[in-house]
VOGU-3710 file (C-alpha; in Angstrom, 3 decimals, decimal comma):
1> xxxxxxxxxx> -50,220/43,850/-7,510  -52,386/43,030/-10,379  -53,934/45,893/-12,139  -57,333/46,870/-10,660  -56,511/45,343/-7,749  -56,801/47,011/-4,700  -55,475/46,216/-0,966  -58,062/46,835/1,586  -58,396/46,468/5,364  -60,473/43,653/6,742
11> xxxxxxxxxx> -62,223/45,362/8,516  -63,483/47,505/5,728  -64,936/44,457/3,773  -66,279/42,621/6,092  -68,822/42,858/9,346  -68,142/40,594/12,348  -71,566/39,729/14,433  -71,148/37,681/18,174  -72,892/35,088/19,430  -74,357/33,892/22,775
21> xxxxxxxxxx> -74,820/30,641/22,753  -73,297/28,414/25,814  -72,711/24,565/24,577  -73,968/23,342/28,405  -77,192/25,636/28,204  -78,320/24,166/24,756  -77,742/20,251/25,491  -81,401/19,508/25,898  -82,888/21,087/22,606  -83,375/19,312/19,708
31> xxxxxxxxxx> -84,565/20,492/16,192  -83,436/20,949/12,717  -80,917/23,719/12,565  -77,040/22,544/13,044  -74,866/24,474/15,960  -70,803/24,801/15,563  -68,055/24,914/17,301  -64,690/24,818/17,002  -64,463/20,767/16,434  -66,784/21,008/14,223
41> xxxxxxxxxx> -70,340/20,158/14,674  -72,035/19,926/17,981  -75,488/19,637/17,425  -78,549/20,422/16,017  -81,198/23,114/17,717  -84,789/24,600/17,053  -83,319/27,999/15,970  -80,646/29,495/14,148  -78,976/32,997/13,865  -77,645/33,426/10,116
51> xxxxxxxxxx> -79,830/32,437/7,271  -77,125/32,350/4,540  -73,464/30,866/4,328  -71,327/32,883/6,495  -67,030/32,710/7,691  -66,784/31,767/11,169  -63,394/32,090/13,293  -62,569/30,762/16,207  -61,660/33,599/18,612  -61,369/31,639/21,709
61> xxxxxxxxxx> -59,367/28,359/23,166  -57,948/25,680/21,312  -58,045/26,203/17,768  -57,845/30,226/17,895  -57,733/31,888/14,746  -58,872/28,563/12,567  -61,187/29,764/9,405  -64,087/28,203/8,119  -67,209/28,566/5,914  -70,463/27,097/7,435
71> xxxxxxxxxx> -73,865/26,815/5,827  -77,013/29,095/6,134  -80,034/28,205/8,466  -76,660/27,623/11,287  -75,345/29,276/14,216  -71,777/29,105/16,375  -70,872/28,836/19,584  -69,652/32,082/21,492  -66,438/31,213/20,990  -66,513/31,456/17,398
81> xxxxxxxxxx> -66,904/34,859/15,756  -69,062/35,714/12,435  -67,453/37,252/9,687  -70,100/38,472/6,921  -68,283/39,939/3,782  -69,697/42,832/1,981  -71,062/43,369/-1,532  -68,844/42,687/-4,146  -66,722/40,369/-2,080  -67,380/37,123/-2,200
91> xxxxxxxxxx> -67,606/34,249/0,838  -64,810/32,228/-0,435  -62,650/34,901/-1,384  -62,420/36,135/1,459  -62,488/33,121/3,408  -59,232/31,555/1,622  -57,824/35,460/2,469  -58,375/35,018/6,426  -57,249/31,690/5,812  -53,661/33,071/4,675
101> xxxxxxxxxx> -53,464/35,820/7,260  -52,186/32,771/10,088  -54,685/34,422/12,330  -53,350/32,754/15,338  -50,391/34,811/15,599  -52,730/37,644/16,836  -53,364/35,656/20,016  -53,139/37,244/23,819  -54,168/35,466/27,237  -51,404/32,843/28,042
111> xxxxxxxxxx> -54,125/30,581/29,435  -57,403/30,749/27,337  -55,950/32,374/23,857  -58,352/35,308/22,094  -57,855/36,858/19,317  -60,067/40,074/18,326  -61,444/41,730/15,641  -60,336/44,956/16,431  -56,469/43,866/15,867  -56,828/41,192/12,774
121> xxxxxxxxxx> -59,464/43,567/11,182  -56,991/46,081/10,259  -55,056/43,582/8,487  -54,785/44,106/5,198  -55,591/41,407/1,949  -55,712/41,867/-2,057  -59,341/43,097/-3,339  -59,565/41,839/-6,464  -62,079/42,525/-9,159  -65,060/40,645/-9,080
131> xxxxxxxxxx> -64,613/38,721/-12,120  -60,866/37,852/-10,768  -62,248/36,980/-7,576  -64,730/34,036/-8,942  -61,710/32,547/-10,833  -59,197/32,147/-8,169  -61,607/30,391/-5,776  -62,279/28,337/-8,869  -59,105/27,495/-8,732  -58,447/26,841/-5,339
141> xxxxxxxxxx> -61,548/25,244/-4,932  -60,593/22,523/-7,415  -57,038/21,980/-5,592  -59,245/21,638/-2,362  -61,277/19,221/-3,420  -58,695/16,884/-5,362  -57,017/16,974/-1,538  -60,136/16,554/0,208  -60,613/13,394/-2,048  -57,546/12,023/-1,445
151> xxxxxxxxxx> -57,788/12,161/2,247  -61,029/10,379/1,993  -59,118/7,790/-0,031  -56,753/7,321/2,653  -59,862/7,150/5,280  -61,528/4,197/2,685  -57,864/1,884/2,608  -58,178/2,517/6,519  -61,488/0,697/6,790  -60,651/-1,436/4,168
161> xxxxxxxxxx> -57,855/-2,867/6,317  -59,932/-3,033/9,538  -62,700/-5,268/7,106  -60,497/-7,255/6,134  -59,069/-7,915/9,663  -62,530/-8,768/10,817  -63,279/-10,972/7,800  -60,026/-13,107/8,091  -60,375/-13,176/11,850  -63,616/-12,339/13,349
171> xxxxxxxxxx> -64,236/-9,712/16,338  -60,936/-10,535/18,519  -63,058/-10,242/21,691  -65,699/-12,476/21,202  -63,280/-14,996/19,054  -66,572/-16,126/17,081  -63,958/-18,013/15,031  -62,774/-20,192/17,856  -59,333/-19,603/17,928  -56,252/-20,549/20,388
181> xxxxxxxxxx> -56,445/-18,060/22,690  -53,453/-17,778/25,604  -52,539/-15,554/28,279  -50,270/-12,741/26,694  -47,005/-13,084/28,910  -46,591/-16,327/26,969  -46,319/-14,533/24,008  -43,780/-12,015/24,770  -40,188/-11,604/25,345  -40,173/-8,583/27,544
191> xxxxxxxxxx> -43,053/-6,132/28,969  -42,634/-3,621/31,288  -43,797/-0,044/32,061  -41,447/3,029/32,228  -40,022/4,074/35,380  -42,264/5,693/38,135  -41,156/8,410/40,380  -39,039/11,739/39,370  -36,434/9,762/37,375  -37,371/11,389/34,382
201> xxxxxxxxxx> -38,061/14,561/35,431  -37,521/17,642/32,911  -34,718/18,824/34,940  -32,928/15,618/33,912  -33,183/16,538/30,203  -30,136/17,626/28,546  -28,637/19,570/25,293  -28,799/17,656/22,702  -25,454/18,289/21,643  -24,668/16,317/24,688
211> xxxxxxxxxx> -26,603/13,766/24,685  -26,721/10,324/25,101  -29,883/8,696/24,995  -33,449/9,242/23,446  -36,123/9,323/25,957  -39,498/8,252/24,350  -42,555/10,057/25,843  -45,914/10,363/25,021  -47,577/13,637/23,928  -50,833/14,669/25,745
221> xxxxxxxxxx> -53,149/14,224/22,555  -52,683/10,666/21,721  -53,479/10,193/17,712  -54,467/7,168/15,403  -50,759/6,044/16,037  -48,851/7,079/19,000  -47,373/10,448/19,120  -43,877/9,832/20,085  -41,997/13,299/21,429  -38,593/12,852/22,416
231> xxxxxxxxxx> -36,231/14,575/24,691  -32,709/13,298/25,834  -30,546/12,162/28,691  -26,846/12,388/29,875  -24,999/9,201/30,124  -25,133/8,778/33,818  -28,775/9,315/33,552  -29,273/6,272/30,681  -27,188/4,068/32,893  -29,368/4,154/35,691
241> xxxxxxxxxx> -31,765/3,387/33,634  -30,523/1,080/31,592  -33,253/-1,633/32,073  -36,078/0,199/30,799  -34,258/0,861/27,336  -36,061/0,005/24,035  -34,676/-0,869/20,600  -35,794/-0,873/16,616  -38,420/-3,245/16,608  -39,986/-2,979/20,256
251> xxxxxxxxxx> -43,539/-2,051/20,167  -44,169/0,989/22,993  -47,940/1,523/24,228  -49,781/3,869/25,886  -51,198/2,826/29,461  -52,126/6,083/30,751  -55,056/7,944/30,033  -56,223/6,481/26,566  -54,552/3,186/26,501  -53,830/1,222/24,078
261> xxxxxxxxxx> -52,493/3,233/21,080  -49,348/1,262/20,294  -46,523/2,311/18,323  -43,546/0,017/16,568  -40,193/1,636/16,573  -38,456/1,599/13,444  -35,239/-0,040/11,802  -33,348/3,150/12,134  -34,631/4,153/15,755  -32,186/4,846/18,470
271> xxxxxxxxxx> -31,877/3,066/21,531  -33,873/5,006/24,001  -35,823/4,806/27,709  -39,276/4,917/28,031  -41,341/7,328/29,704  -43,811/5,772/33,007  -46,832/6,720/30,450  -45,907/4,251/28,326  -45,168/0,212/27,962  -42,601/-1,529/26,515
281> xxxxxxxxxx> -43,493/-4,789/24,819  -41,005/-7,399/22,959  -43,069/-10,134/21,491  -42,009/-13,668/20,465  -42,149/-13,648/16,185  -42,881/-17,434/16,259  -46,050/-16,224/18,311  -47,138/-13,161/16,756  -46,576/-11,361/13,309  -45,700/-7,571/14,295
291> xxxxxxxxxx> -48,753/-6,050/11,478  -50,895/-8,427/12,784  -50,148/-8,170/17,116  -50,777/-4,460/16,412  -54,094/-4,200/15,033  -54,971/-7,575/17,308  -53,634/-5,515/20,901  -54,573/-2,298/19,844  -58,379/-3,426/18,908  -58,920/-5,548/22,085
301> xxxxxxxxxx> -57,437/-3,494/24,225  -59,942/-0,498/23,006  -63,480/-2,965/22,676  -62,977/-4,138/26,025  -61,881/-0,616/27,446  -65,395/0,247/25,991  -67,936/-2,394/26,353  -68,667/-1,466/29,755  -69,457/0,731/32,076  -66,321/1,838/33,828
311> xxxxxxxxxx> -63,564/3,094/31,652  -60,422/1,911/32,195  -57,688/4,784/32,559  -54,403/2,836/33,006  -53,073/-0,477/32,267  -50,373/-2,479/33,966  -47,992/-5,264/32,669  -49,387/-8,083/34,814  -52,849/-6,843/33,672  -51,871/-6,775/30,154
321> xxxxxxxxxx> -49,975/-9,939/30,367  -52,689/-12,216/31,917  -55,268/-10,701/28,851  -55,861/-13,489/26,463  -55,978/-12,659/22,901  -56,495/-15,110/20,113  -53,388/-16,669/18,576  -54,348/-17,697/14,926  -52,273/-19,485/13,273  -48,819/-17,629/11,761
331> xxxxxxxxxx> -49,438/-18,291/8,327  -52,766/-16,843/8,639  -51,349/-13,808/10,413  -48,738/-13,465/7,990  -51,376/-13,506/5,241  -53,099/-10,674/6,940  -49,583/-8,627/7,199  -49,272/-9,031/3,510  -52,674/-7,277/2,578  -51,856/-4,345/5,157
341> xxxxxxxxxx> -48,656/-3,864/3,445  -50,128/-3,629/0,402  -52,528/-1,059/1,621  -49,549/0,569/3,059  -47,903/1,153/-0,028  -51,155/2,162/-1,816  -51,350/5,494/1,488  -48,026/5,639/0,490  -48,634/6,895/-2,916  -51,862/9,052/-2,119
351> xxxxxxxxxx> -49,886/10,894/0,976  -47,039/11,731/-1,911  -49,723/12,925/-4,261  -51,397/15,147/-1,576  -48,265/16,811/-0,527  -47,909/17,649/-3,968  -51,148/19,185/-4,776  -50,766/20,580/-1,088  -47,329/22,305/-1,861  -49,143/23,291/-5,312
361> xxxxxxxxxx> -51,955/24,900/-3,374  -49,834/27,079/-1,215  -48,090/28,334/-3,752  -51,110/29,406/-5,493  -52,166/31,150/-2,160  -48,927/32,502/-1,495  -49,287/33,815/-5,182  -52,911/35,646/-4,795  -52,845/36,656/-0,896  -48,816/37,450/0,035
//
């Protein structure tokens, strides 16, 4: 402990205030002032309950524990709490102390987590001087922002590729361009969902010590690229289901739910089944470049699961197969593959840089706040 610094109980430095508000019971008010939640912003009303930047925490449901710093002339949801630091501590000081307290782990209810002030406020964090105080958030502050950058970087190549995409091709739905277009089945080796029924049940699953066989599933919150969990079968299992078995270099898909997140399995991947949620899919190179069948699937697949009124919830292979996407021509394709790689290795670069100022940040937290 640095000298002059003191340790001191949350709950002596800071005053917690609730709130009422119900997300259903302000949907039809409109105004200025922003409500949030614990996503983020919901929306904006004609009042607001603090008038100066405040620490929220999310004491209830997904998310429990998370810390953030909102602006004045704002209000939360009830299932955020206030946190209001006294004088001579300031916001984002204690804010980046909450934030290293892991908050969550105070969590009770096994169905709708909460976490209360009562137990986290008598956790303890370093009171530093005021003076000491101002420089550290400086500091962190700056690493924050050189990762917030970054990440917006990454967001920027994103679009970037998607422009360029729609530039070289045109919107793959309307085919503007007027390119072949042909019923998907011709383009493919194999496609095929995972097996229905209890085949896979969990009771199925083995140790992996004795294992045989990947089994490929999809997680329930599907991300920007699939989310591939895995769990593993015996040997008697895998033979039985032999036929739905994927390889390095087979695309798998979601079809249930939110379809059409697809997901190339690597060089090094190991042989594996696939779960009913998903689809296998094997296309024909000479058709298709892989970089270029993704983005094409995966963005008409979403536009036309969008452009009207009914939402589509699941996808089979005879539906997917008679769809009939545009077929430029391979060159073309392979063009297109070329300037996604090249974005590719450009993420590449930025994701090693922000694990490094990331790793450099929690050291500096770890230093101040541990």
């Amino acid at each position: 402990m640095k000298e002059g610094w003191e340790v001191k109980k949350i709950k002596d430095i800071c005053d917690k205030a609730s709130s009422n508000i119900v997300q259903n019971k302000i949907t039809n008010i409109d105004g200025d002032y922003p409500v949030y939640g614990a996503s983020g912003h919901i929306q904006n009303v004609n009042f607001y309950h603090r008038d100066s930047p405040y620490i929220g925490i999310v004491k209830d449901g997904a998310g429990v524990g998370r810390v953030n710093i909102y602006p004045a002339y704002s209000s939360l949801l009830g299932t955020l709490q206030y946190i209001l630091p006294r004088k001579d501590y300031l916001l984002e000081y204690v804010g980046y102390a909450l934030k290293s307290l892991n908050l969550a782990s105070f969590a009770s209810g096994a169905t709708i987590p909460h976490i209360y002030f009562k137990n986290y406020g008598e956790s303890e964090i370093p009171a530093a001087p005021l003076p000491e105080q101002k420089k550290i958030v400086s500091e962190l502050d700056s690493l924050s922002g050189i990762i917030e950058k970054k990440k917006q970087q990454l967001k920027e190549l994103d679009a970037l590729a998607q422009s360029i995409f729609y530039e070289m091709f045109g919107d793959p739905v309307e085919n503007e361009k007027g390119w072949e277009v042909a019923p998907l089945k011709e383009s493919v080796i194999e496609m095929f969902l995972g097996p229905f029924g209890s085949a896979l049940k969990t009771e199925c699953y083995v140790n992996k010590n004795d294992s045989f066989c990947m089994v490929y599933e999809q997680k329930h919150a599907i991300r920007k690229t699939l989310n591939v969990e895995t769990h593993y079968i015996n040997k008697e299992k895998f033979e039985a289901l032999k036929r739905f078995e994927v390889h390095s270099g087979d695309f798998i898909m979601s079809c249930r739910g939110t379809i059409g997140e697809i997901y190339r399995l690597p060089k090094n991947a190991p042989i594996g089944i696939i779960h009913p949620s998903l689809m296998k899919i094997r296309i024909k190179e000479e058709k298709y470049e892989p970089i270029f069948f993704v983005r094409l699937l995966s963005s008409v697949i979403k536009n036309e699961n969008t452009s009207g009124n009914c939402v589509q919830m699941a996808i089979t292979a005879k539906e997917l197969g008679a769809r009939r996407p545009i077929l430029p021509p391979l060159p073309l394709q392979q063009l297109f593959a070329s300037k996604v790689e090249a974005i590719e290795k450009q993420k590449a670069l930025i994701k090693q840089s922000i694990a490094e100022v990331e790793t450099l940040f929690n050291s500096r937290m770890q230093y101040y706040f541990d």
